[in-house]
C-alpha positions in Angstrom: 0.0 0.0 0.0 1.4 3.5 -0.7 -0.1 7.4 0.0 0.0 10.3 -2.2 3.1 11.3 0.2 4.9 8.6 -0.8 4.1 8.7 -4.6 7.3 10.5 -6.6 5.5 9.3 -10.1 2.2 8.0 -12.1 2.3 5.7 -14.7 0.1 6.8 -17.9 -2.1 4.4 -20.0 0.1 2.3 -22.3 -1.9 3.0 -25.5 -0.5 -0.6 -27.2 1.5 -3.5 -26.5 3.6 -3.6 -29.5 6.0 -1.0 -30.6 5.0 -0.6 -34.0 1.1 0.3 -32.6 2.7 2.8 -30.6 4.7 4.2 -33.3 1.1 4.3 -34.7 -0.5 6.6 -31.9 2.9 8.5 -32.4 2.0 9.4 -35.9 -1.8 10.3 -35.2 -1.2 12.3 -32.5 1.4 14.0 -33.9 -0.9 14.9 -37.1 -3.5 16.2 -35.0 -1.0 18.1 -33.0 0.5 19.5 -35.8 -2.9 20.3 -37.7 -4.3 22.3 -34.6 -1.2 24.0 -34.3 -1.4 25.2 -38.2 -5.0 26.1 -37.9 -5.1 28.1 -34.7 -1.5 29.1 -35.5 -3.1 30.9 -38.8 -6.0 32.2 -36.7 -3.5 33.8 -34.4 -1.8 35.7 -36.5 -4.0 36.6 -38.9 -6.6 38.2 -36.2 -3.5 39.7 -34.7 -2.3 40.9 -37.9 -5.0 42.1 -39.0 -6.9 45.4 -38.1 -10.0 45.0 -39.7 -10.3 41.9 -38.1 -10.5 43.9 -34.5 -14.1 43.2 -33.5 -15.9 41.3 -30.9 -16.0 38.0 -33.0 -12.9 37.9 -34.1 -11.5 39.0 -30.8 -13.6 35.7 -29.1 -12.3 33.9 -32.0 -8.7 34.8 -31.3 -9.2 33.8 -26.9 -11.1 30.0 -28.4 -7.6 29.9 -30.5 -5.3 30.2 -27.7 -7.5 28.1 -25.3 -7.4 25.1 -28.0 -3.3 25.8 -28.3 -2.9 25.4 -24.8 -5.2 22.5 -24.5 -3.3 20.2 -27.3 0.0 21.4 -26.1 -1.3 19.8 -22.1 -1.7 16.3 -23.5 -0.3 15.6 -26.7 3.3 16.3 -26.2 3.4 13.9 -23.4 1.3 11.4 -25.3 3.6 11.2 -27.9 7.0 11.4 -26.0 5.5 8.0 -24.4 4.8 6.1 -27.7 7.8 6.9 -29.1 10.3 6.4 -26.5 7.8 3.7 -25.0 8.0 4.8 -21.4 4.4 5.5 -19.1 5.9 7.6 -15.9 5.1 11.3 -15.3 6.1 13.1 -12.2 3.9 13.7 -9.4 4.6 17.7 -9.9 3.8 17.1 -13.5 0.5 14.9 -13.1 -0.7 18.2 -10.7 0.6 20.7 -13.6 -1.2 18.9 -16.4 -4.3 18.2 -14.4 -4.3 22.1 -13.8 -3.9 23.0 -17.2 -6.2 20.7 -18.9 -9.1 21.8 -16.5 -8.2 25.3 -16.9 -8.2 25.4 -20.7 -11.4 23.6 -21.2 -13.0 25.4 -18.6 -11.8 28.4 -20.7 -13.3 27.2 -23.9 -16.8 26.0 -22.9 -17.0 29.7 -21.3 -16.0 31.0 -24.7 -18.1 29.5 -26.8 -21.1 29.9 -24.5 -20.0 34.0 -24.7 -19.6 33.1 -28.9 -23.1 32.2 -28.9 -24.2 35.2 -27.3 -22.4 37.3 -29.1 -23.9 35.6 -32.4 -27.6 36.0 -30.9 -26.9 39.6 -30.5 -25.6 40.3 -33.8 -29.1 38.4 -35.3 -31.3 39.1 -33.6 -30.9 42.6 -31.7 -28.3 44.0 -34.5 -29.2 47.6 -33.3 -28.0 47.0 -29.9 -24.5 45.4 -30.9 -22.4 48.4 -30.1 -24.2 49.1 -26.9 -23.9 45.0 -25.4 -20.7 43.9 -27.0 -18.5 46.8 -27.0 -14.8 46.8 -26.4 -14.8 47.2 -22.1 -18.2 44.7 -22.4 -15.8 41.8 -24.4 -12.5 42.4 -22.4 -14.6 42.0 -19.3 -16.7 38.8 -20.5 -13.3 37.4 -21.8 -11.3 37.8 -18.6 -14.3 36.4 -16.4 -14.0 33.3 -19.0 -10.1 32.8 -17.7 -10.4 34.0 -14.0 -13.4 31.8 -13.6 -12.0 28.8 -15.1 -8.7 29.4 -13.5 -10.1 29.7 -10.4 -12.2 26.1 -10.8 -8.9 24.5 -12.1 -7.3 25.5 -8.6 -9.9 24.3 -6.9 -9.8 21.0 -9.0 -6.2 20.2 -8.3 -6.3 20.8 -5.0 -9.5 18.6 -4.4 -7.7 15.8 -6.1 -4.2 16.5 -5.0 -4.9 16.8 -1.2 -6.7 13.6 -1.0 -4.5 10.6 0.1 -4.1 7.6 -2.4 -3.7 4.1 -1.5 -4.9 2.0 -4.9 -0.9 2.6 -6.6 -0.1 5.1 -8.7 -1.3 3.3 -12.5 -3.7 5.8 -14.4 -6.2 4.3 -16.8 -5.3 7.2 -19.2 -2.9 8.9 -21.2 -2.6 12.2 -19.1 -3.7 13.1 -16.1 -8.0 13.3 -15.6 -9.5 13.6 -12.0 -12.1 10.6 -12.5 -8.7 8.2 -12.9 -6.6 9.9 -10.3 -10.0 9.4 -7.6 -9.5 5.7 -8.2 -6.6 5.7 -6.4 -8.0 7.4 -3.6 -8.5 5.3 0.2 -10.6 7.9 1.7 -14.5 9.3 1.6 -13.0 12.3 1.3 -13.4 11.7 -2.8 -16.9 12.8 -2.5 -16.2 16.6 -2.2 -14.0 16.8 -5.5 -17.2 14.2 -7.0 -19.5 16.7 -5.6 -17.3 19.5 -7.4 -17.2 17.9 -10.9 -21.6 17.2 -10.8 -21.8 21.0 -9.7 -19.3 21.5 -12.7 -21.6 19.5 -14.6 -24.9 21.2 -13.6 -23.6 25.2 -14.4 -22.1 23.6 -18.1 -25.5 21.6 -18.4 -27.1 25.6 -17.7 -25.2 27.2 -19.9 -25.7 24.2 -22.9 -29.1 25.2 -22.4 -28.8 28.6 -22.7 -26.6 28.2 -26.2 -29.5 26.0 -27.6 -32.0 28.8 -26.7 -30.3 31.3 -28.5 -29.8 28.7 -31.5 -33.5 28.6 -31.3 -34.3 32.3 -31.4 -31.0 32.7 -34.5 -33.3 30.1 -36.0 -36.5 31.7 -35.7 -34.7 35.1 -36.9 -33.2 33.2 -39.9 -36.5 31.4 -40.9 -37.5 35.0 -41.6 -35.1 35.8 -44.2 -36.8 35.8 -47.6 -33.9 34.8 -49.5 -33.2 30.8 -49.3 -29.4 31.5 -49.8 -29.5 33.9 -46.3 -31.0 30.4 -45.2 -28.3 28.1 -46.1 -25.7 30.3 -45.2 -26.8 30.9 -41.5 -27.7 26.9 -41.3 -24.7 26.1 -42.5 -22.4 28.2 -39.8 -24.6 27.4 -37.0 -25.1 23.8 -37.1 -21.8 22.7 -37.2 -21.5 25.1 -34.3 -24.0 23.6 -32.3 -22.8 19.8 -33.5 -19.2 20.1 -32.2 -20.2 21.9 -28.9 -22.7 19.0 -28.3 -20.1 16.5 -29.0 -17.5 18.2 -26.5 -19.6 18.5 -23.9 -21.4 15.4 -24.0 -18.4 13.2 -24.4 -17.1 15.1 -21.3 -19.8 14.8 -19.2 -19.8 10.8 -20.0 -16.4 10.7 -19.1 -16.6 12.4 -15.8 -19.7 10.8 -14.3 -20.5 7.4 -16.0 -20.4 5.3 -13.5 -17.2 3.0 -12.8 -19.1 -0.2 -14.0 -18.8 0.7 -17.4 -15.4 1.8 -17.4 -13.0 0.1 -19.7 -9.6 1.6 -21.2 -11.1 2.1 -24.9 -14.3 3.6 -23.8 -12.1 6.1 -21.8 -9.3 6.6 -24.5 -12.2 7.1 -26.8 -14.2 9.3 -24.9 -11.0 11.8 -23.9 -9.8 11.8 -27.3 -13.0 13.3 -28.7 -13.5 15.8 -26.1 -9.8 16.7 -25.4 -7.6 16.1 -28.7 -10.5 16.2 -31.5 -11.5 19.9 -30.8 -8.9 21.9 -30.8 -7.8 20.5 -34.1 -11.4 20.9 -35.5 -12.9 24.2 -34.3 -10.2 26.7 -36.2 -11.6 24.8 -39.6 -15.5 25.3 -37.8 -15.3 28.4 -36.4 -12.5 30.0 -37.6 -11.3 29.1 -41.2 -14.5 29.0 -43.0 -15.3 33.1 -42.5 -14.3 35.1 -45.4 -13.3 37.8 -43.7 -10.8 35.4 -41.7 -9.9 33.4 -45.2 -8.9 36.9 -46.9 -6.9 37.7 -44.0 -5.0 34.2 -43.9 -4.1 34.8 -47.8 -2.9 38.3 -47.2 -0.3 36.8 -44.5 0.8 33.8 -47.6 3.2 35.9 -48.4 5.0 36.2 -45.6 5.1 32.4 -44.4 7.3 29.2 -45.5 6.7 27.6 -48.1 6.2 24.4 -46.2 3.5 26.5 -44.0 1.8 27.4 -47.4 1.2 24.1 -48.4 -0.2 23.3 -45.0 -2.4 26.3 -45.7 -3.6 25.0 -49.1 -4.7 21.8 -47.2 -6.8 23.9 -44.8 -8.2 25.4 -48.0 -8.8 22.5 -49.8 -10.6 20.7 -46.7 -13.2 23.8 -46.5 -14.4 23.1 -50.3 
């Protein structure tokens, strides 16, 4: 038997049994790596860049962009150092630190796309109070309460977790560091307050889920009165895939967190983290980001100032939106 005092290390989920698998996961995760670096890399700098770009989407757009940097760069790096050099440990210091980070990002993005939403509803369907709801103080202040809040709830997460004692060994059932696999090690009731944390987590996400498909509804109902069929197709076709690939984040996350334990198995959880922690940040630059024309005339204006290796990386992204 051993205590969290006495544990220097964790050992992460082996992802396969034979080298040439894990050279595998190596590969995939370093394409998806690699292609949400490009595409928020690209949304970056061209938002940054660019000075007609300087409004409250695009600024929203920029904050989601550095949320899903820092949430790839948590897991991913680690994830593939392990497959390639086919080692499992991480440090106890390190487990906290990615924990922290991890909790903090994605807290950081759900909160920024609920305030994306918002800030869509507003532009449809009270245009003529835009300036007056979203101006600049209104989305500096909206933005920072995103990060201090979810900050602030990552703290309180790794310190739940962290302070309770652990007596089950140190092997995690995942590839990073999650508080549902890190409570299975824990010896002590005490489990329940960070449980009871994570289902209040759940409940204020489940609120503000509602309150995105509410303002969906009332875009919808504001669209639906558009004479022109092409206004029609154009607003479906931005706001569904939207809505799709914020119901698939948080409902893969919510599964993960509280399913119950007996119908845990390593695939289900591998599966279920990968689409709610890696898939995301890789996808949303080419959902959100890539497919405005504004944001598209802005990337080719920067082409001439990147590699050539970058540019063809860029015609990808260009191809994969026709």
């Amino acid at each position: 038997m051993s205590n969290s005092s006495s544990i220097s290390h964790f050992l992460l989920l082996d992802l396969a049994d034979t080298q040439q698998l894990q050279l595998l996961h190596f590969c995939l995760f370093l394409r998806i790596s690699l292609a949400a670096l490009l595409g928020n890399g690209l949304v970056i700098s061209a938002v940054a860049c660019g000075h007609h770009l300087h409004s409250p989407m695009f600024f929203f757009l920029l904050n989601l962009a550095l949320t899903d940097l820092g949430s790839i760069l948590t897991t991913v790096p680690k994830a593939t150092h392990n497959s390639l050099w086919d080692t499992r440990t991480i440090s106890y210091t390190g487990c906290a630190a990615q924990l922290f980070m991890l909790v903090f990002f994605l807290g950081s993005e759900y909160s920024l796309l609920t305030i994306m939403c918002y800030d869509r509803y507003v532009s449809i369907c009270k245009p003529l109070h835009y300036g007056t709801l979203l101006g600049s103080r209104a989305c500096v202040h909206m933005a920072s309460a995103a990060w201090a809040s979810a900050f602030l709830n990552a703290l309180l997460h790794t310190a739940n977790t962290f302070s309770l004692p652990l007596c089950q060994g140190n092997a995690l059932g995942q590839f990073f560091c999650e508080v549902p696999h890190i409570l299975k090690l824990s010896c002590s009731k005490s489990y329940l307050r960070e449980l009871g944390l994570v289902v209040l987590n759940a409940f204020l996400n489940l609120g503000c889920f509602v309150f995105i498909v509410f303002s969906y509804v009332q875009i919808f109902r504001a669209v639906l009165r558009i004479p022109s069929e092409q206004g029609w197709h154009k607003a479906f076709s931005t706001c569904l895939p939207h809505l799709a690939m914020l119901s698939l984040f948080l409902s893969t996350s919510f599964f993960a967190y509280l399913k119950p334990p007996s119908i845990s198995s390593p695939s289900l959880d591998l599966a279920l983290t990968v689409l709610y922690s890696v898939v995301p940040p890789a996808l949303n630059p080419l959902i959100y980001s890539l497919r405005n024309q504004e944001l598209k005339a802005a990337v080719i204006l920067l082409k001439p100032q990147l590699p050539k290796r970058f540019l063809q990386s860029v015609l990808v992204f260009d191809l994969l939106q026709k």
